[in-house]
C-alpha atoms as one frame of an Amber mdcrd trajectory, in Angstrom:
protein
   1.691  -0.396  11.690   0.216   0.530   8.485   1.406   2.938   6.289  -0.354
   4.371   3.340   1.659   6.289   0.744   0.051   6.397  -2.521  -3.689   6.372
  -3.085  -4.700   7.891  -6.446  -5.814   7.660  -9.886  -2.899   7.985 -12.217
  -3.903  10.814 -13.897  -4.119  13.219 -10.877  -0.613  12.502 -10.362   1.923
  15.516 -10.047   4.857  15.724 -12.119   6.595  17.814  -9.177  10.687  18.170
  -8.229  10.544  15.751  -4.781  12.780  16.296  -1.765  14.305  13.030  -1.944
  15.232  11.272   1.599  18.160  11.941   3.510  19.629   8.146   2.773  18.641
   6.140  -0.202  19.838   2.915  -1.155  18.958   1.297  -4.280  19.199  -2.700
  -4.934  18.746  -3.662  -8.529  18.859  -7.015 -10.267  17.137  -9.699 -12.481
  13.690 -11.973 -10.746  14.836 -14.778  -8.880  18.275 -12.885  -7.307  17.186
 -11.724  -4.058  16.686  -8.522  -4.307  13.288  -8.064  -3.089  13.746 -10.024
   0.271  16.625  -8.804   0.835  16.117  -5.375   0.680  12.899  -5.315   3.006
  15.513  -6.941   5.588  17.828  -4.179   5.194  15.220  -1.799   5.412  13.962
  -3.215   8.690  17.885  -3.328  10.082  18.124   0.413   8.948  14.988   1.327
  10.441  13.854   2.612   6.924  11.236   2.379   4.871  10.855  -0.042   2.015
   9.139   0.505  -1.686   8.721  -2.605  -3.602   8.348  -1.234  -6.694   7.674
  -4.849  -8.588   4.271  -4.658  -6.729   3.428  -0.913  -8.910   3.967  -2.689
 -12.046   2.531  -6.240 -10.652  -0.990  -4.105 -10.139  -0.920  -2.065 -13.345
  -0.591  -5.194 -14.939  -3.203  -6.626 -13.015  -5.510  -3.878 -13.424  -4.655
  -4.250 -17.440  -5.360  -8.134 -17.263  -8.772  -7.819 -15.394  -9.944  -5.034
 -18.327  -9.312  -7.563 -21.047  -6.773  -5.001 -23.255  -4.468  -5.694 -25.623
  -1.391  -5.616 -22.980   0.729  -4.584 -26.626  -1.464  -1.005 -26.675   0.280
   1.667 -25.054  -2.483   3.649 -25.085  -4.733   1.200 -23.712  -2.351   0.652
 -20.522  -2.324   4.138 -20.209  -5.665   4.262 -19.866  -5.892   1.644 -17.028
  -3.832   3.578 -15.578  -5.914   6.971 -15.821  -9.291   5.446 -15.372  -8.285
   2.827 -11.839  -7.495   3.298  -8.325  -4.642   2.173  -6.811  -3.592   1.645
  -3.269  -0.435   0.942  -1.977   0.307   0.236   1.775   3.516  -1.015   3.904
   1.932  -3.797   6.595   4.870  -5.229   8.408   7.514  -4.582   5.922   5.125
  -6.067   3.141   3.636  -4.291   0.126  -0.363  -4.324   0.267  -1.996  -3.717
  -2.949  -5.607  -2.744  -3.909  -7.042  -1.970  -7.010 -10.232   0.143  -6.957
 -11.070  -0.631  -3.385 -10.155  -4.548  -4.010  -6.998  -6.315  -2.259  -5.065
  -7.912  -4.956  -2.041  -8.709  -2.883  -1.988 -11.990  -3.642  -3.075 -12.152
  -6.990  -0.507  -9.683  -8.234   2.276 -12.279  -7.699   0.331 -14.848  -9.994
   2.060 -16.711 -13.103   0.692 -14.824 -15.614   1.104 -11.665 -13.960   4.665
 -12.007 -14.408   4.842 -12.995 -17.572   2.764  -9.747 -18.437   4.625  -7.651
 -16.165   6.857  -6.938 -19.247   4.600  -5.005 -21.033   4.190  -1.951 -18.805
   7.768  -2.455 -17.847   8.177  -1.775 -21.643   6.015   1.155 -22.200   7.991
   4.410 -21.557   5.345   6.676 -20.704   3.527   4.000 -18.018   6.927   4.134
 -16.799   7.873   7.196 -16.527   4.924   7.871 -14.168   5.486   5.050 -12.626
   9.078   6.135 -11.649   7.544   9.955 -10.506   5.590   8.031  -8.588   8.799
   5.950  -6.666  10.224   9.468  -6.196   6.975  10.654  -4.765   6.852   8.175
  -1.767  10.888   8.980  -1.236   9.936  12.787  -0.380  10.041  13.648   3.085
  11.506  10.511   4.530  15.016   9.973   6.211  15.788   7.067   4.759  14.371
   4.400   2.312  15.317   1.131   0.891  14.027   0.576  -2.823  14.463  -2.578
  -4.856  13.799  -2.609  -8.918  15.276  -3.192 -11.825  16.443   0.626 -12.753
  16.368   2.265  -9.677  19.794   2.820  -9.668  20.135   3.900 -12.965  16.587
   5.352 -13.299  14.281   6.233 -10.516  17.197   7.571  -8.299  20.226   8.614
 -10.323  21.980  10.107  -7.204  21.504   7.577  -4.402  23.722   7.103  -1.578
  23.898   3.392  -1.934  23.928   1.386  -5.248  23.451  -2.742  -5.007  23.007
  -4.597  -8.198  22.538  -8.357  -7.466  22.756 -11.347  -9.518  22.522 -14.924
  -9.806  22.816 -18.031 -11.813  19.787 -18.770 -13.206  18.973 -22.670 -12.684
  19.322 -21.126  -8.762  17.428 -18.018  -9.368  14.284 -20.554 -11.277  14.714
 -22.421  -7.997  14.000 -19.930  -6.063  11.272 -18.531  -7.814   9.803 -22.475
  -7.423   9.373 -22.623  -3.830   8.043 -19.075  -3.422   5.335 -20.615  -5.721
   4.622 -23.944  -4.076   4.514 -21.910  -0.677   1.499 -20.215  -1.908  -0.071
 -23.360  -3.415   1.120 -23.217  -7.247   3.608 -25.278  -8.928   5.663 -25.254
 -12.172   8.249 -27.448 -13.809  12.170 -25.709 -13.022  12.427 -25.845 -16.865
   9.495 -23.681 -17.246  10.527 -21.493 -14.919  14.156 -20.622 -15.902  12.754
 -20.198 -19.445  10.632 -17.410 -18.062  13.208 -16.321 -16.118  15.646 -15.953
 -18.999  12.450 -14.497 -21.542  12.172 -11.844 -19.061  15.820 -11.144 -18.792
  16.308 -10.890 -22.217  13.017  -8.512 -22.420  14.709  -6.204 -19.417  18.137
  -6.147 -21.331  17.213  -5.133 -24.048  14.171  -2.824 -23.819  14.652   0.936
 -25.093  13.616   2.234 -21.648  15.377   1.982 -18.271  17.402  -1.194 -19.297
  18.008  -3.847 -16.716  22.191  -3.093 -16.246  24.198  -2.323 -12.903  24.813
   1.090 -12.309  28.477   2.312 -12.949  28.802   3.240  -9.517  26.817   0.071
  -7.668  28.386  -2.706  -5.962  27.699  -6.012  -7.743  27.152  -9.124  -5.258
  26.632 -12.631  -6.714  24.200 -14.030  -4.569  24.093 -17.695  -6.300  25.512
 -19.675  -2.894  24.619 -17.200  -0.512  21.984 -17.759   2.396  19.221 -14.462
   2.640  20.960 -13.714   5.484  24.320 -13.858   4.198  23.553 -11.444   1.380
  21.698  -9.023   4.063  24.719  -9.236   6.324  27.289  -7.846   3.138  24.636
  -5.282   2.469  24.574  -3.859   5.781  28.587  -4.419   6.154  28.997  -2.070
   2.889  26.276   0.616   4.080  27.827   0.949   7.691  31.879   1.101   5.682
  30.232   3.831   3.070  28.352   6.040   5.178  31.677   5.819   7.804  33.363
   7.071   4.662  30.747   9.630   3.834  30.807  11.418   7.749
């Protein structure tokens, strides 16, 4: 089933008040500590719907990289941003992304588009329409399952469910190395933890919807925990909170 939730130039987009979902659960953290995976499980065990919302910035950046800018211009990315298409579809709890009519799923989780990912994360106003956006494809369903790095703090101030996970990072660059060499690419674990750590440092400390735990998220350490493991003490806390909540 394919499900189609945002198709527009940027600059047609409505700065609007949203009816947010009836359940949202947010699950923030650093790359590399599970948080993407493990919240399109949860989704799927919740029957809810799942935003990836590394795959919004992944394609501005994208879109940024293909036009050749200066990815240091804010008013260059902003005007990606106005001027290109983007489409973003849910195919079997997996975030399809084109740009102007071209798939770029695959190319959006490239190398370098990570390492450039920092620069719209970076740029308030890229983000704050990016965020509008998130809120956008929350209105009007029951419940949703959204993964980030502020959408806790950010995106969705008053969600039902806060996660923040971490993990050590010589196990989070691991990680991050055999998603690589299962699509074909491979760097040294070195390299990889020092872009890890770059990038943590960059969403620490940037002016704009910081990379922190929300005062009122649960923090799980997900360093020697299987997928499944972490997925079974998300869904544990949801069911005990929402039996506290009715």
């Amino acid at each position: 089933m394919d499900e189609v939730f945002c198709q527009f130039p940027f600059n047609r987009l409505l700065f609007t008040k949203f009816k947010m979902a009836d359940l949202i659960i947010t699950i923030d953290g650093p790359a590399g500590s599970g948080k993407s995976t493990a919240a399109r499980l949860l989704a799927r065990q919740l029957g809810a719907s799942f935003l990836d919302t590394g795959a919004m910035y992944r394609a501005v950046t994208l879109a940024a990289m293909q036009a050749g800018v200066d990815m240091s211009d804010e008013d260059k990315l902003l005007g990606i941003m106005e001027t290109s298409e983007f489409q973003f579809s849910i195919t079997d709890d997996m975030m399809a992304v084109c740009i102007n009519g071209t798939d770029v799923t695959g190319q959006i989780r490239s190398p370098q588009v990570t390492a450039n990912a920092r620069y719209i994360a970076s740029c308030p106003k890229a983000r704050e329409k990016l965020v509008e956006m998130q809120r956008q494809f929350a209105a009007g369903r029951q419940k949703i399952v959204t993964e980030g790095r502020d959408q806790g703090t950010v995106a969705f101030k008053d969600a039902d469910i806060k996660f923040y996970l971490m993990a050590d990072p010589t196990e989070r660059a691991r990680r991050r190395q055999a998603e690589l060499r299962a699509r074909g690419g491979d760097q040294s674990l070195e390299k990889i933890r020092k872009a890890i750590e770059d990038r943590d440092k960059s969403d620490q400390n940037r002016t704009v919807g910081p990379l922190r735990p929300a005062e009122d998220a649960v923090i799980i350490d997900t360093t020697d925990l299987s997928i499944d493991g972490v997925v079974e003490k998300l869904l544990s806390c949801v069911k005990e909170k929402c039996f506290e909540k009715n």
